[in-house]
C-alpha positions in Angstrom: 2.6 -3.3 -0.3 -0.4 -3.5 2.1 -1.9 -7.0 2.0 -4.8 -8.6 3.4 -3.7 -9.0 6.4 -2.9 -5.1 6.5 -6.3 -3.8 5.3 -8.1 -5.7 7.7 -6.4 -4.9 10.1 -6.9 -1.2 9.1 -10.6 -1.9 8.8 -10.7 -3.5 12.4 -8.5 -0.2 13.7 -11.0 2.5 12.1 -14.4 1.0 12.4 -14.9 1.5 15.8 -14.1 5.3 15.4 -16.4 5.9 12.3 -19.1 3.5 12.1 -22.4 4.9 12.4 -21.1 8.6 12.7 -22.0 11.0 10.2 -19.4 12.5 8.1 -19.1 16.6 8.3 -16.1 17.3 6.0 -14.4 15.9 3.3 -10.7 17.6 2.4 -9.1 16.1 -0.9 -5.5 17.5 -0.9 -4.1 15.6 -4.2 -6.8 14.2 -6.1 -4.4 12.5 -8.7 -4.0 9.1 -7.2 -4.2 6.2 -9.1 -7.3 7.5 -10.5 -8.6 10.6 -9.7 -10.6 11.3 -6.5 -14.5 12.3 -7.7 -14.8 16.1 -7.2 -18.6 15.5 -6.5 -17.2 13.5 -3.1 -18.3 16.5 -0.8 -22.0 16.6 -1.9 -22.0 13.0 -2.2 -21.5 12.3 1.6 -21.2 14.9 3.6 -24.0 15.1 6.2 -24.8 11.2 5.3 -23.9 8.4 7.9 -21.4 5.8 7.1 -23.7 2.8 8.1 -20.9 0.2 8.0 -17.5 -1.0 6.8 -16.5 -4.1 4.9 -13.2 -5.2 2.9 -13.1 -6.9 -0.7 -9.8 -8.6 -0.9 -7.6 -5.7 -0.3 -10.6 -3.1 -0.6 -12.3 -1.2 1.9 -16.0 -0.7 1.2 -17.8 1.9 3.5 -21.5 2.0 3.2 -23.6 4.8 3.3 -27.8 4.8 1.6 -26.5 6.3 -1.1 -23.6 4.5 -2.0 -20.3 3.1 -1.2 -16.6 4.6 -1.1 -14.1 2.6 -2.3 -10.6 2.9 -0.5 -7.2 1.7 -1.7 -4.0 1.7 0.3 -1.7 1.0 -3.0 1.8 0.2 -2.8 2.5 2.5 0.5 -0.7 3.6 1.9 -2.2 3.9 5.4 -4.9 4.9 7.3 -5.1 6.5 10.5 -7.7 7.9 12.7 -6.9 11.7 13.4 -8.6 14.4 15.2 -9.3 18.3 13.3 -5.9 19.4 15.0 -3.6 16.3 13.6 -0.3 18.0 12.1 -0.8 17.8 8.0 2.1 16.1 6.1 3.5 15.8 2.7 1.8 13.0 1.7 -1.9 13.0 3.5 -4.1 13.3 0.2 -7.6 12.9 1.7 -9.5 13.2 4.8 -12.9 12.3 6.3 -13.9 13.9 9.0 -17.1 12.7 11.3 -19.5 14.1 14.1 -17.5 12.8 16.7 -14.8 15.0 16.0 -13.2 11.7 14.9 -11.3 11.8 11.2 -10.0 8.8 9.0 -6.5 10.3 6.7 -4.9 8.3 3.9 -1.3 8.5 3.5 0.3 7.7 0.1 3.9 8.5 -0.5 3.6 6.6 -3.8 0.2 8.2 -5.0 -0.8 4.6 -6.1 -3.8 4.1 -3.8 -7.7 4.9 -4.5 -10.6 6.6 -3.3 -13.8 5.7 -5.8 -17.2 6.5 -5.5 -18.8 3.1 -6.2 -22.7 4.2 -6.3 -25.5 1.5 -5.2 -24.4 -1.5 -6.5 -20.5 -1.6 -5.5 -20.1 -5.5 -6.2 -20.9 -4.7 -9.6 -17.6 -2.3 -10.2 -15.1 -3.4 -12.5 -12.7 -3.4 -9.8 -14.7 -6.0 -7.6 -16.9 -7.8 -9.6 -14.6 -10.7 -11.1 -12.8 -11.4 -7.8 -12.7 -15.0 -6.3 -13.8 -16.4 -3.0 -12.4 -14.6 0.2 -9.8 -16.5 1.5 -11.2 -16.8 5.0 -14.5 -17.6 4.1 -16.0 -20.9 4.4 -16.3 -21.3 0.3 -13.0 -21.5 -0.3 -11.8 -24.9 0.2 -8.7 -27.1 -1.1 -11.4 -29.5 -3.0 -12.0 -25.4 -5.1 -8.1 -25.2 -5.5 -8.6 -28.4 -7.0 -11.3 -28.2 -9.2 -10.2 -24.6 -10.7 -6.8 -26.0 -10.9 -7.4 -28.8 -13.0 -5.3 -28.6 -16.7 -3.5 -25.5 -15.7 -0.2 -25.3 -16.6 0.8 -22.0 -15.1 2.9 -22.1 -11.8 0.9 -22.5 -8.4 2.6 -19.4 -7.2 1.1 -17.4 -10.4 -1.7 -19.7 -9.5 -3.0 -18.5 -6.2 -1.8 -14.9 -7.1 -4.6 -14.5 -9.7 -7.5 -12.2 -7.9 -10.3 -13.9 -10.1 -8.8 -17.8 -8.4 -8.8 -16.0 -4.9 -8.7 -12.8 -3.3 -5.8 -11.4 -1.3 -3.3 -13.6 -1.6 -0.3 -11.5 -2.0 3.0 -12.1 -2.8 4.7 -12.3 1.2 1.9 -14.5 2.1 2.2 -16.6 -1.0 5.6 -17.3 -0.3 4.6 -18.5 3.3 2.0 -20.8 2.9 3.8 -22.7 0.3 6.5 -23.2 2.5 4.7 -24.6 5.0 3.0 -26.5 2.2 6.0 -27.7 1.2 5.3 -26.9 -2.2 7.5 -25.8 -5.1 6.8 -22.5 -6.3 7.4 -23.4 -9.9 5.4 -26.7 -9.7 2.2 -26.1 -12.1 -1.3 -25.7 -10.5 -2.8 -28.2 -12.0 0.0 -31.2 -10.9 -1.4 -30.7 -7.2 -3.6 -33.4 -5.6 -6.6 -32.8 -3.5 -5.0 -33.9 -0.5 -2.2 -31.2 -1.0 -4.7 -28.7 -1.7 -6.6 -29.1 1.2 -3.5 -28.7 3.0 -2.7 -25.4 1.3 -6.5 -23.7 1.9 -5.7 -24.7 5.5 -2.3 -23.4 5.9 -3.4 -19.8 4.1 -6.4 -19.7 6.6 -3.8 -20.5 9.2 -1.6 -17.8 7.9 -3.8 -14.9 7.2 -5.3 -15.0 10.4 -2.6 -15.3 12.6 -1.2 -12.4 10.5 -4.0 -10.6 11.4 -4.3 -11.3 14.5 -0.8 -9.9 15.0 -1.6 -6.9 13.6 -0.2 -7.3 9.6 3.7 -7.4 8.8 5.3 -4.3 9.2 7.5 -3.7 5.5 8.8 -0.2 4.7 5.4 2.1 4.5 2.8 0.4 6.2 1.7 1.7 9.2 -1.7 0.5 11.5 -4.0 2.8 11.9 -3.7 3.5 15.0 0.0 4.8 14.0 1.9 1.7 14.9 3.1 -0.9 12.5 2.2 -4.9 12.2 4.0 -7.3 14.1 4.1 -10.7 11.6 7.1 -9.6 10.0 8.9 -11.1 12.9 6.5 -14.9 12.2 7.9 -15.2 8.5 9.8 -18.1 7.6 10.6 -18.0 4.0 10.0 -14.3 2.7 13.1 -12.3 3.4 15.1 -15.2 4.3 16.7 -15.9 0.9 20.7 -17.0 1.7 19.8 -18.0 5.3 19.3 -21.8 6.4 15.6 -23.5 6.2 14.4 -23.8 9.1 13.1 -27.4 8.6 16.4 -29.3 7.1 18.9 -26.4 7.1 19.8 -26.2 3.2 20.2 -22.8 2.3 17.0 -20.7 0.9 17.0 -19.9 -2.7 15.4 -16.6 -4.6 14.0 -16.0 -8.0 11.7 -14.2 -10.1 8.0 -15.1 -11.2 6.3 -12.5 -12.8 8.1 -9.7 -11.6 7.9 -10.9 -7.6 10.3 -12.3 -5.7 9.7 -15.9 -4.8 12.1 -17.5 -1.7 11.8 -21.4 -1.0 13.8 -24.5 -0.3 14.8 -26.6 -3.3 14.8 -29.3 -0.2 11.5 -29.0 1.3 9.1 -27.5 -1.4 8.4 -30.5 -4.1 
């Protein structure tokens, strides 16, 4: 699925397009995504201006006076900036359309993405307000990982996966920065010393921002939106790599399951 590497780099793609423009049409197509798309969407913005675009862990926020909408790419979504005359397919379920004959579409062959009106106070929704730190942001440190972490049994894969610990952190990128951490997946959170932590906040900073700096990983759906696809998947060292040699001591890479996610590392390297 999209990760944060992908929806910022979707925000990044659109924003220049949309920001500040004021939105003339709305089309909803499917309303029956994850949850349904308000009705009331059309009188709530049309004719207002989108003053500006933000993204909450894999959430992009756009503000307008009298609220925010909430968009979700899912398991499979993109967004792409289209004109009035872009050819309509299968699975385009919603459309905004500006004053400068510019147009943002999401795209969501698996119908599990989201488009929410959030009202006035956004951070406040039950989808945003327990989050964690951002990632990239200067609060989130490896002395955090180590306070939060102390006494926790559960794996620090599971760990660093848990939105309410930190946002964003999916499963690919998970994988990657504790391979470079050269930590065991199945080691428990709260068995990791500071120094080790402050490694790991630096090596997901690292990560993350080179990722987006490629332009996200390009896996099955996801597309950028300007209609080409990421270019980290080429940069990933463990994820995808299970049965192929480490690239640090040449023992072979290993799979298994946590929660339902597939979790490659090196029984060599990762302690």
């Amino acid at each position: 699925m999209p990760e944060l590497p992908e929806v910022e780099t979707s925000l990044r793609g659109i924003t220049p397009y949309i920001e500040k423009q004021s939105v003339t049409k709305v089309t909803i197509r499917h309303p029956t995504l994850r949850w349904p798309i308000p009705v009331e969407l059309p009188e709530l913005i049309e004719q207002q201006t989108l003053n500006h675009l933000t993204r909450r862990a894999k959430y992009l926020l756009l503000h307008f006076n009298t609220g925010t909408l909430l968009i979700h790419l899912g398991m499979s979504g993109s967004l792409r900036v289209i004109t009035e005359d872009s050819p309509i397919q299968k699975h385009d379920h919603f459309d905004l359309f500006f004053a400068n004959n510019k147009g943002i579409r999401l795209t969501d062959p698996r119908r599990f993405g989201a488009v929410l009106w959030l009202g006035s106070d956004p951070y406040q929704h039950s989808l945003l307000v327990n989050l964690g730190p951002e990632p990239l942001n200067d609060d989130f440190t490896g002395a955090y990982l180590y306070q939060v972490s102390r006494n926790k049994k559960v794996s620090i894969k599971q760990f660093l996966m848990n939105q309410k610990i930190v946002t964003g952190v999916g499963n690919i990128y998970c994988t990657e920065v504790l391979f470079d951490s050269g930590i065991n997946p199945l080691r428990a959170a709260g068995n990791i010393s500071l120094i080790r932590y402050q490694a790991l906040a630096e090596n997901i900073k690292k990560t993350l921002s080179l990722a987006i700096e490629k332009g996200g990983t390009s896996l099955r759906d996801f597309v950028g939106s300007d209609g080409k696809p990421g270019y980290f998947k080429q940069e990933l060292n463990a994820y995808g790599h299970s049965g192929e040699p480490c690239i640090n001591c040449q023992n072979i890479l290993i799979d298994i399951k946590q929660s339902n996610r597939t979790t490659v590392y090196c029984k060599h390297c990762q302690t």
